[in-house]
C-alpha positions as semicolon CSV with decimal commas, in nm:
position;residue;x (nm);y (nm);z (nm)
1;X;-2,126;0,283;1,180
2;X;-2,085;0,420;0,862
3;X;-1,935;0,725;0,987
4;X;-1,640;0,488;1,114
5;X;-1,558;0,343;0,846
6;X;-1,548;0,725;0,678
7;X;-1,316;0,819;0,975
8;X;-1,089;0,552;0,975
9;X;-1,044;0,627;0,547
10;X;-0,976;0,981;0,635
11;X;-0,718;0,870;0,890
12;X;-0,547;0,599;0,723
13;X;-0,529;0,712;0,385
14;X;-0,266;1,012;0,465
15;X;-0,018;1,037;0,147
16;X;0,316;1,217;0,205
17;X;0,308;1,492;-0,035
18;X;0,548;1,626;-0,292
19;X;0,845;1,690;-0,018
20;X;1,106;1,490;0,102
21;X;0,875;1,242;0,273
22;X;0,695;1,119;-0,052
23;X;1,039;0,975;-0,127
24;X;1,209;0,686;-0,011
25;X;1,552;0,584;-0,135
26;X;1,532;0,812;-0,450
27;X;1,147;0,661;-0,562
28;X;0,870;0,864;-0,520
29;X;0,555;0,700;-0,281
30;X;0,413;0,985;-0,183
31;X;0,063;0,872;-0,333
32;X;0,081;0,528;-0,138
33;X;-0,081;0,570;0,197
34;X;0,170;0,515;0,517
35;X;0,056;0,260;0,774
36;X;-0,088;0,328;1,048
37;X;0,062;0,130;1,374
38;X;-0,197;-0,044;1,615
39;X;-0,264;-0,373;1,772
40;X;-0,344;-0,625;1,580
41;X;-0,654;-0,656;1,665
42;X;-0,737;-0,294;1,578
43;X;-0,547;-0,383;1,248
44;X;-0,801;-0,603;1,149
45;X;-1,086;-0,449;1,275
46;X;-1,000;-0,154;1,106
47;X;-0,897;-0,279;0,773
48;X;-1,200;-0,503;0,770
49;X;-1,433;-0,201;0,814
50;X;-1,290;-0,019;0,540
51;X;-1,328;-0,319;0,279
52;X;-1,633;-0,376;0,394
53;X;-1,726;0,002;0,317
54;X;-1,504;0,063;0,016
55;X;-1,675;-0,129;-0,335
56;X;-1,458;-0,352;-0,441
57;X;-1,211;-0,356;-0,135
58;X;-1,055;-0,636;0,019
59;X;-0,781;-0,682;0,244
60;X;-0,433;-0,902;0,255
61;X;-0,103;-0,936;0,382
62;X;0,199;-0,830;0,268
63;X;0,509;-1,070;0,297
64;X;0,857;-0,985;0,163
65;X;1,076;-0,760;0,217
66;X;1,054;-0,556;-0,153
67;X;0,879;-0,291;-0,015
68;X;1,090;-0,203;0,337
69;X;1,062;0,010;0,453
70;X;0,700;0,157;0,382
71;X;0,567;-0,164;0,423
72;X;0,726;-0,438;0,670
73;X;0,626;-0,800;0,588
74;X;0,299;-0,877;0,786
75;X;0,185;-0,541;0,691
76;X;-0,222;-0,538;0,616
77;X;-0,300;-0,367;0,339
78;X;-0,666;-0,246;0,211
79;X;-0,663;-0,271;-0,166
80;X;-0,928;-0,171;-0,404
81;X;-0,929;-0,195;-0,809
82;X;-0,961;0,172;-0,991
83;X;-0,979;0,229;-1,336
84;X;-0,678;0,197;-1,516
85;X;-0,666;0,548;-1,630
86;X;-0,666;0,690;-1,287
87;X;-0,347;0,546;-1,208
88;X;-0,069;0,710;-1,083
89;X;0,331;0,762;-1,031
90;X;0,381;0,650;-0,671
91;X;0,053;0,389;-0,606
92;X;0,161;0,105;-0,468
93;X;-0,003;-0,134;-0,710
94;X;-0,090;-0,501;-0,684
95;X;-0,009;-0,672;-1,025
96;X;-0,032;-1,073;-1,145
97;X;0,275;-1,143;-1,369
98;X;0,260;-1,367;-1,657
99;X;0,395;-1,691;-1,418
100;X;0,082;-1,624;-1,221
101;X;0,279;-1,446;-0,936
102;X;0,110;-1,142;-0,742
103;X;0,336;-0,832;-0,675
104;X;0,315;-0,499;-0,555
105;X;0,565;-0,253;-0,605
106;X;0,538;0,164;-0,681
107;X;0,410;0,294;-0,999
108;X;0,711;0,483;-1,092
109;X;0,640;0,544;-1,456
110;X;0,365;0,565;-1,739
111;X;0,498;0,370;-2,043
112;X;0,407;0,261;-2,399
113;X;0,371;-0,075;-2,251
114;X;0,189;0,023;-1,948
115;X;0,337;0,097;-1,581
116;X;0,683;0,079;-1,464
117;X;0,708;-0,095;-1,141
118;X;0,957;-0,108;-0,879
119;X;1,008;-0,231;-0,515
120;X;1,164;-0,012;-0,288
121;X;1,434;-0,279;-0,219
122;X;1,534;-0,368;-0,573
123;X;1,731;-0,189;-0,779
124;X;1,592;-0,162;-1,081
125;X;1,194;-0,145;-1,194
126;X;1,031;-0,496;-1,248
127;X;1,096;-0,657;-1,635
128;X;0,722;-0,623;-1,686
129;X;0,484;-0,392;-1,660
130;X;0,113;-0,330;-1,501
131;X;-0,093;-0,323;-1,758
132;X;-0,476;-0,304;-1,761
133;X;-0,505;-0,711;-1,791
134;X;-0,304;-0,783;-1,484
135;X;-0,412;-0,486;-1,227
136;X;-0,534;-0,665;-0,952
137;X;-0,537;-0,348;-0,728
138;X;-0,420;-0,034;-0,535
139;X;-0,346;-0,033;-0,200
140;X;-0,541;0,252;0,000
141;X;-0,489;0,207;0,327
142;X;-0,218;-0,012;0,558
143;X;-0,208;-0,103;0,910
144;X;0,121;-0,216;1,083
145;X;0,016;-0,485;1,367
146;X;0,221;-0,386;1,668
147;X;0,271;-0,600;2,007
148;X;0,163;-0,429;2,330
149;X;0,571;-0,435;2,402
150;X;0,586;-0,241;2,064
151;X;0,341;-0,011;2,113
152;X;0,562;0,087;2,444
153;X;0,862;0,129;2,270
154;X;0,671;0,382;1,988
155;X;0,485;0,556;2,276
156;X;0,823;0,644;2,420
157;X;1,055;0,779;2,163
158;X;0,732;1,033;2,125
């Protein structure tokens, strides 16, 4: 079983890399991993494995509309906590402000002050920065639940 889990990672955890697809409206993501479409069920099942199999993983659901289009609200999204050193420019990264709210928007810059953060929907980075006190997490893999009359649709415009 553990040779699942290990499959599904290797799947799942494709990053665009430095060409035109690691961008998306002029902010590089090419080191947050692009969801993969399935049922549902197969969303959970999957994301589940890999948080059970990943230390310190655990899954949740992303609502808002901040981060459209690389991740649609209702995305699920596998999230682990790395050290803060090994962060970097275009992670999506899962961050606690200082009125207790949890965000996650792109790494887009290393500052004095810690991380510039932006969603892909708002125009300019986020007032405050990630900083090692309120990193909550990475994401590392995503999984877009589709409806069997979505899954149609995808399967024909292949």
């Amino acid at each position: 079983m553990a040779w699942c889990g290990l499959l599904i990672l290797s799947v799942t955890i494709s990053q665009a890399d430095e060409s035109g697809e690691a961008w998306i409206r002029g902010v590089y993501t090419g080191r947050s991993p692009r969801p993969l479409a399935v049922t549902e069920r197969e969303a959970w099942q999957q994301a589940s494995t890999l948080a059970e199999n990943t230390p310190a993983a655990f899954v949740l659901v992303g609502s808002g509309r901040s981060m459209h289009p690389l991740y649609a609200p209702g995305t699920i999204l596998v999230l682990q906590k790395p050290p803060y050193a090994e962060l970097q420019r275009g992670q999506t990264a899962l961050y606690r402000t200082r009125q207790q709210k949890v965000v996650a928007h792109l790494l887009i810059a290393r500052v004095r002050d810690g991380w510039r953060v932006q969603g892909l929907n708002n125009p300019t980075h986020d007032m405050e920065p990630v900083s090692p006190d309120n990193l909550v997490g990475v994401v590392i893999a995503a999984f877009q639940p589709m409806g069997t009359g979505q899954m149609v649709q995808l399967a024909n415009l292949r």
